[in-house]
C-alpha positions in Angstrom: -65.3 40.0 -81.0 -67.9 36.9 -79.5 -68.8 36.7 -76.0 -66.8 34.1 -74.2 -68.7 32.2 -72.0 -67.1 30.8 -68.9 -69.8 29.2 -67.0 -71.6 31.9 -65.4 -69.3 34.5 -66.3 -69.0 36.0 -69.8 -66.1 38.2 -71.1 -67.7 41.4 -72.2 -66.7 41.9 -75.9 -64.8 44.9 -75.2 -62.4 43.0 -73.0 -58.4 43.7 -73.7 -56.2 40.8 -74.7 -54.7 40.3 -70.6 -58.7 40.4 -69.3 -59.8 37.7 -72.3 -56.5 35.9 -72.0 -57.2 35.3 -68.1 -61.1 34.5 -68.6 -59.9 32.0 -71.4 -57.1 30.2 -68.9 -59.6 29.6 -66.6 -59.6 32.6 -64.3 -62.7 33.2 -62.1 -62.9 36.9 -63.5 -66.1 37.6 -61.3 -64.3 36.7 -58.3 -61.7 39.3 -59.6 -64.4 41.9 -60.7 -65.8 41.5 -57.0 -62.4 41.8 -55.6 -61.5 44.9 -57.7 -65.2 46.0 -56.7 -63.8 46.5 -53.2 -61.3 49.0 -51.9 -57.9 49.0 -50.9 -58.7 48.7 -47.4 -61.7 46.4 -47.4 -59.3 44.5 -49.8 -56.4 44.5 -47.2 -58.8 43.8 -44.5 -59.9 40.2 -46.0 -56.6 39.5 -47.2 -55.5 39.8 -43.2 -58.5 37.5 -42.4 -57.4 35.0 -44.6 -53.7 34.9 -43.4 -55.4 34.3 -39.9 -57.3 31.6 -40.9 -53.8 29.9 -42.7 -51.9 30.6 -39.7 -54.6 29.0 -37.0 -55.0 25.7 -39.7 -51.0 25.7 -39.1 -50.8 25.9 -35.8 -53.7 23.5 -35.9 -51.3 20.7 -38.1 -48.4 21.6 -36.0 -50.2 20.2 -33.1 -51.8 17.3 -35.1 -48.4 15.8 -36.5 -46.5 16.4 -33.3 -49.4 14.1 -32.1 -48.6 11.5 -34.7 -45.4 11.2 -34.6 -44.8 9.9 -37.8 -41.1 11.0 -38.9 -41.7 12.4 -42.3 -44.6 14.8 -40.5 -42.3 15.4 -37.9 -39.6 16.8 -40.2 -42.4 19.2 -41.6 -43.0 20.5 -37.9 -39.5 21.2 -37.4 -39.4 23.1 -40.8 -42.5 24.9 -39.7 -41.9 25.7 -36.5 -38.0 26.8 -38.1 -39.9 29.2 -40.5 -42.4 31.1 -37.7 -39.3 31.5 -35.5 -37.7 33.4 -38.4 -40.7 35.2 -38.6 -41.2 36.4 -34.9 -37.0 37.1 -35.3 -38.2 39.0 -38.1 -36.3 37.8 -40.9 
C-alpha cells in the first residue's frame, strides 16, 4: 500500500481501511492522533473547556441580538434562552 499524503500528515502504509478511509475524506488524523495521544481525563478536561468557551460566545450573542433588535435574531434568543432553561430544568 502507498503512503497517502495529506498535507503534512501521511497515512502510515499499515493503516486499516476506517483510519485511510478518514485521512482520504479529509480528516485532520494528526489532530486525532494528538487527541488519542491524551487520556481520558486530560481528554474530558479540554472537551469541558471548550463547552465553556461555546456557552460564554452564547451568552455573549444573546446579549448582542437582544441589543439589535432585529426580529429574525430575536426569535433565535427566545429559542436560546428556551433551550438553556430546559437545561438548568434539566431536561
Amino acid at each position: 500500500m502507498e503512503e497517502l499524503d495529506m498535507g503534512c500528515y501521511v497515512c502510515p502504509p499499515d493503516a486499516g481501511p476506517a483510519w485511510r478511509a478518514a485521512c482520504e475524506a479529509g480528516v485532520d488524523m494528526a489532530l486525532l492522533k494528538d487527541k488519542l495521544a491524551m487520556t481520558p481525563s486530560e481528554r474530558l478536561e479540554a472537551h469541558h473547556k471548550a463547552i465553556n468557551r461555546v456557552m460564554a460566545l452564547r451568552d455573549s450573542m444573546i446579549l448582542s441580538y437582544e441589543t439589535m433588535g432585529r426580529e429574525h435574531d430575536l426569535v433565535a434568543v427566545r429559542q436560546l434562552k428556551a433551550i438553556q432553561e430546559r437545561k438548568q430544568r434539566g431536561e
